[in-house]
C-alpha positions, -999 to +999 in steps of 0.1 A: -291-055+033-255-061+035-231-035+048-207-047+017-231-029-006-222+005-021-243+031-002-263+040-037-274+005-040-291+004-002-300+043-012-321+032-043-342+006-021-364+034-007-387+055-027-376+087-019-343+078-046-370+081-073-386+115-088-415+097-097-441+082-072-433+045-064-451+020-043-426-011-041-393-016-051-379-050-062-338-055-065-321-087-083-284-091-079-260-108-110-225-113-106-217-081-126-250-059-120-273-047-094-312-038-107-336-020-090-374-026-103-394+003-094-425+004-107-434+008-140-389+011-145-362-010-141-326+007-135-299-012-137-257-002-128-221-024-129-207-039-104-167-027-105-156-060-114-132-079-129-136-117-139-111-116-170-141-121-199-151-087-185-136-058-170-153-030-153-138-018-122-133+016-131-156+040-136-153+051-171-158+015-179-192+011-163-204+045-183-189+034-212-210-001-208-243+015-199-240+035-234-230+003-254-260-014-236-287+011-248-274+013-282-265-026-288-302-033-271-317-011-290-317-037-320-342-061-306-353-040-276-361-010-291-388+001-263-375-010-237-339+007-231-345+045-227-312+063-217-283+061-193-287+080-166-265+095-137-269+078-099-263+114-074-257+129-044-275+162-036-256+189-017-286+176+011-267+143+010-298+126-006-292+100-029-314+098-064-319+080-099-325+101-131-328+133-108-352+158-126-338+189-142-339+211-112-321+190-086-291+180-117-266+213-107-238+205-082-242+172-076-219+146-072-224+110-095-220+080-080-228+058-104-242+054-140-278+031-145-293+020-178-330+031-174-354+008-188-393+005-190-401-028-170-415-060-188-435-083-173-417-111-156-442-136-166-437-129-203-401-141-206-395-176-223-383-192-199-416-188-179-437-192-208-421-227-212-428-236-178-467-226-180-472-241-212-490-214-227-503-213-257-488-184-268-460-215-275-484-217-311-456-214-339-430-202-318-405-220-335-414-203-368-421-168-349-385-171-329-365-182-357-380-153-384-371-130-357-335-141-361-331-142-391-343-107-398-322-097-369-289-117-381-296-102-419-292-071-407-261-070-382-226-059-384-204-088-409-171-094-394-150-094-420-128-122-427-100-118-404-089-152-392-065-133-365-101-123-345-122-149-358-106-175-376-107-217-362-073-209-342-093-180-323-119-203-309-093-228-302-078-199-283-111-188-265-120-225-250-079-223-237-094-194-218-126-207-208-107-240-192-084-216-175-110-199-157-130-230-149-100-242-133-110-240-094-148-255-103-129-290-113-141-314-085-165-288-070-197-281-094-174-297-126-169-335-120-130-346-132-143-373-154-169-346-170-142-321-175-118-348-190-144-363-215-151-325-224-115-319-233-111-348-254-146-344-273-140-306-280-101-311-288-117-342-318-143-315-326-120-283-329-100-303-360-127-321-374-146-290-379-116-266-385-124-265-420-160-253-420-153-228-390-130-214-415-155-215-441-185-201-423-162-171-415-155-164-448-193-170-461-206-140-432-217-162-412-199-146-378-220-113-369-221-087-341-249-106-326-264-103-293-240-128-277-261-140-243-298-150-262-310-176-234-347-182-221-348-155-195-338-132-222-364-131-248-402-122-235-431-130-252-454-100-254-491-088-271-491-084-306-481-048-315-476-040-283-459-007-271-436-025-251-435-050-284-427-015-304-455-028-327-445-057-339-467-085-352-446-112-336-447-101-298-411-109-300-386-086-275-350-095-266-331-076-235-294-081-224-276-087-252-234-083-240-218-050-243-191-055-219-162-068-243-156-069-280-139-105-282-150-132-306-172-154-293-191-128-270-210-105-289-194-112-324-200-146-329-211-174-355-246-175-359-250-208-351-230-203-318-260-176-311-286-194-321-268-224-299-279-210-267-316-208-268-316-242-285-294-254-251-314-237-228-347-247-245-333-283-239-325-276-206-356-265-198-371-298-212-380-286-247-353-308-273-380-307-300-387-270-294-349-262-296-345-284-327-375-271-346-363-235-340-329-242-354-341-261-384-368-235-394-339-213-393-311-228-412-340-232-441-351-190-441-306-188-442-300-213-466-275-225-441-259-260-447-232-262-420-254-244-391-266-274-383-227-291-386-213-276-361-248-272-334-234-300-313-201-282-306-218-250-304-245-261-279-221-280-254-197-248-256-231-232-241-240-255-215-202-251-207-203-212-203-238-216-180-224-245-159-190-220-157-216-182-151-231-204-125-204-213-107-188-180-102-221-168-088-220-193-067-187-183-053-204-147-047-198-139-013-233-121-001-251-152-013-273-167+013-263-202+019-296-217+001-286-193-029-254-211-032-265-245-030-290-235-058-261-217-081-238-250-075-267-271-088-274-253-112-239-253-122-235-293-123-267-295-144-255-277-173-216-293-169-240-324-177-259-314-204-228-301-223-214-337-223-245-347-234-239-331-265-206-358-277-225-372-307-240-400-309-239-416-339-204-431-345-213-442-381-209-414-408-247-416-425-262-396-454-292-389-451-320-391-484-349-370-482-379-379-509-414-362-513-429-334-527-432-297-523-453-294-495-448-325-472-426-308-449-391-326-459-371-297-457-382-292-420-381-327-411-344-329-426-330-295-412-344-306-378-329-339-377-297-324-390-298-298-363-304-327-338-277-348-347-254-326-363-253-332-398-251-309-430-278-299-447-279-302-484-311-284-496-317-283-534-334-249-538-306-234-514-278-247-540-296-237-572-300-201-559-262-204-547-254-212-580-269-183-599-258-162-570-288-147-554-303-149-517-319-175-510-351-157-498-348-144-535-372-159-564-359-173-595-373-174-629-386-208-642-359-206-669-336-216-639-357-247-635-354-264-662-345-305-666-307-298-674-302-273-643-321-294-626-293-323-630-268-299-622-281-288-592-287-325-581-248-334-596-238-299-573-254-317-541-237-351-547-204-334-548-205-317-516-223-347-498-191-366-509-167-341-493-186-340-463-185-377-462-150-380-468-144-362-436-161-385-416-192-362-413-229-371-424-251-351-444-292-346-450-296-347-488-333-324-488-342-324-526-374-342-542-361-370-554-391-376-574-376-404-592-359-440-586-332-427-609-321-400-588-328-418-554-304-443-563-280-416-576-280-401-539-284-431-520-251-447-541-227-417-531-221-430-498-207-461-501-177-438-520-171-428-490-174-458-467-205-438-453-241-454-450-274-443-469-309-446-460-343-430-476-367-411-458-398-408-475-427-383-466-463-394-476-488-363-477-523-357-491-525-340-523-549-316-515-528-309-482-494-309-501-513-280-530-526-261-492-493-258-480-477-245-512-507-225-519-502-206-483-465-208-478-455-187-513-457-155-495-443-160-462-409-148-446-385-173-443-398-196-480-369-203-497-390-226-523-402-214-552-428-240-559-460-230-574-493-251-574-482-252-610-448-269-599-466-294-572-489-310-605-456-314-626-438-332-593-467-351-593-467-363-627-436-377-625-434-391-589-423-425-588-432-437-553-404-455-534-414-492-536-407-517-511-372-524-516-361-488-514-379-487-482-358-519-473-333-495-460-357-464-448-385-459-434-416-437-451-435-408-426-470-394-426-468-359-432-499-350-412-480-366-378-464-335-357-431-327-362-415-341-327-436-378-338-416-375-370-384-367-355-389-393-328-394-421-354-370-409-382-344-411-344-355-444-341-345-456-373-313-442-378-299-451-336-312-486-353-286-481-382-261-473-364-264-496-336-264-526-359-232-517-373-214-508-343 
């Protein structure tokens, strides 16, 4: 190992460090942490650096961010972070980790670690992605109940526009270009960086107003802040190492090292923007997608999905930027750095891969019953594209002010709130139109009257409408309602009660509302759905361009 190492760090390589019996000791290396993996316990200490984002050259710092780390991990980690303990040399001039009570008097610390029981390295996501396994079976759904659950319960920043607020972003990508300065023409092609100024700068005002607004809704959280693939592992159903939980679900290394916005405190979307990046990077768009939109339905969420386009090429922005100052890392081996540069390039790519796609502003109609699987379809293909979501049980319960994983009483369903509801959705879909952004209407529509209600709002705002139908199987439709009514993350309240009624009065879209749609088997898989509902609307806006 290199002599630029600190001596604990070449110390902790053998076993004799340890007070426990080890066989073989692993070490991995980040650009602000060394970790030693021995045996059935990982250790991990700070590097004394400073990159600007974080700061930890001294060493109260490093202490201070092994505490934070145990107690921030502890939220979706809470087996797996055990204790900060002290790196020391014995009066012997022996070096050890977590020394055992007897050998803890008149020593000197070196260091401070973050003790952690070791997970299996096969079990993150990122390798699970790779392998295809089929522990993949409604990870979507598992992934984005986790978050939610997780995101219900963290820290609301309050709404303080001076640390949060649209100016505050604005302020945090100044800093983030100023630091990816010496990259430009190395790992960061000019005409990349250039394109990714001028999209973000269009972005940063066009969405100004609903960065405000998600602010002041609680949507920005002390979140976890670094939620990628390699991240979140994938583990046995009430597992130890799972701390019992049904889902498997564990998440390590969320950021303790700074208290900015945009790090750990963050939008939700911004959060949830990473694993849908780094899903996509790994070659799983659909994945990504489907996560996101099974979460902005269990939130109720309607301008998540807005803003995922900016959120996810900030992401691919941050990796590309990670990567290349760990390329510039100094005790890299030449192959390591090639690697790291790559790497680098890849995600500068992907972020400009984000710029939307769709130049014409589009609102989107969903039709079809409880059941069919419109609300997914249409918070996916807003997540995809970037458009608000406008779902119709989300804005009833907003407007008798209750969550939306809350039930209301069929009094609150009747025909003339019913209208309102549909009159409430209109009304935002025309602001959001007259901003030049597009919008998924995600309500029955059971009837031509209200189709053509919907469909009509756009051309108020020079926008362009199409229908989306979903066709599904009675009996499959009364199945899903039938098994759904219970589960985490519903935010209908449809009976098989409610189904029959829909049913009754369903007028099925006729050939000339399907003149400007296009109507979807429910039973196809979600990605088939997406792919062809895609297809459709890249037609639209093809033809008008």
């Amino acid at each position: 190992m290199s002599s630029e190492f600190p001596e604990y760090v070449t110390a902790l390589l053998s076993p004799s460090a340890y007070s426990y019996e080890v066989a073989e000791i692993a070490f991995r290396e980040t650009h602000i942490s060394y970790v030693h993996i021995a045996g059935d316990y990982v250790f991990k200490t700070k590097k004394p650096v400073d990159f600007g984002f974080i700061n930890q050259i001294s060493f109260e710092s490093r202490k201070k961010f092994c505490e934070q780390e145990v107690v921030l991990n502890t939220r979706l980690a809470p087996s797996v972070y055990l204790e900060v303990v002290p790196v020391v040399r014995l009066s012997s001039g022996q070096i050890l980790v977590d020394p055992p009570p007897d050998k803890s008097m008149g020593v000197d610390i070196l260091e401070w670690a973050v003790k952690m029981r070791r997970l299996p390295e096969d079990a993150t996501l990122a390798s699970t992605l790779k392998t295809g396994s089929k522990i993949l079976d409604n990870l979507a759904e598992r992934l984005a109940m986790r978050l939610f659950e997780f995101h219900k319960n963290c820290e609301k920043v309050e709404s303080d526009i001076e640390f949060a607020g649209p100016r505050k972003v604005k302020e945090w990508w100044d800093r983030e270009l100023a630091e990816i300065a010496d990259f430009i023409d190395v790992t960061l092609p000019r005409e990349t960086y250039e394109r990714l100024l001028i999209s973000v700068e269009m972005m940063l005002d066009e969405y100004e107003p609903v960065l405000l607004q998600r602010l002041q809704t609680g949507r920005v959280v002390e979140g976890h802040g670094d939620l990628h693939c390699d991240h979140v592992y994938l583990l046995a159903s009430f597992s130890e190492l799972a701390a019992g939980r049904s889902d498997g679900i564990v998440i390590v290394d969320g950021i303790e090292f700074n208290d900015w916005f945009q790090f750990r405190y963050l939008d939700v979307g911004y959060e949830l923007a990473f694993l849908a990046m780094d899903m996509t990077a790994l070659g799983y768009e659909n994945l990504a997608n489907e996560l996101v939109g099974r979460y902005i339905i269990a939130t109720g969420d309607e301008t998540l999905s807005l803003v995922q386009p900016l959120h996810r090429m900030f992401r691919a922005f941050i990796r590309g930027k990670i990567a290349s100052i760990t390329a510039q890392d100094s005790g890299l081996s030449e192959q390591d750095r090639q690697k790291s540069e790559l790497e680098a390039s890849a995600y500068f790519s992907l972020a400009v891969e984000y710029v939307p796609k769709l130049s014409q502003v589009m609102s989107v109609v969903m039709c079809g019953v409880s059941g069919s699987g419109k609300s997914l379809i249409g918070a996916t293909l807003a997540s995809k594209y970037g458009f608000a979501w406008l779902n119709s049980d989300a804005i009833r319960k907003e407007m008798f002010g209750v969550a939306v994983d809350e039930e209301l009483s069929l009094s609150k369903y009747s025909d003339d709130i019913s209208q309102q509801v549909y009159a409430k959705m209109l009304e935002k879909a025309q602001l959001f139109m007259s901003r030049g952004q597009s919008v998924v209407m995600d309500a029955t529509h059971l009837t031509n009257t209200q189709r053509l209600a919907s469909m009509s709002i756009a051309g108020q705002s020079g926008a362009f409408s199409t229908l989306i139908a979903i066709d599904i199987d009675v009996e499959i439709a009364k199945a899903r309602v039938l098994r759904r009514m219970n589960e985490v993350g519903n935010i209908s309240d449809a009976t098989p009660n409610v189904l029959n009624k829909q049913l009754a009065l369903y007028e099925r879209p006729d050939a000339d509302e399907l003149a400007n749609g296009v109507e979807v088997d429910a039973n196809l898989d979600l990605a088939e759905q997406i792919s062809l509902i895609s297809e459709h609307l890249e037609s639209i806006n093809q033809s008008i361009e």
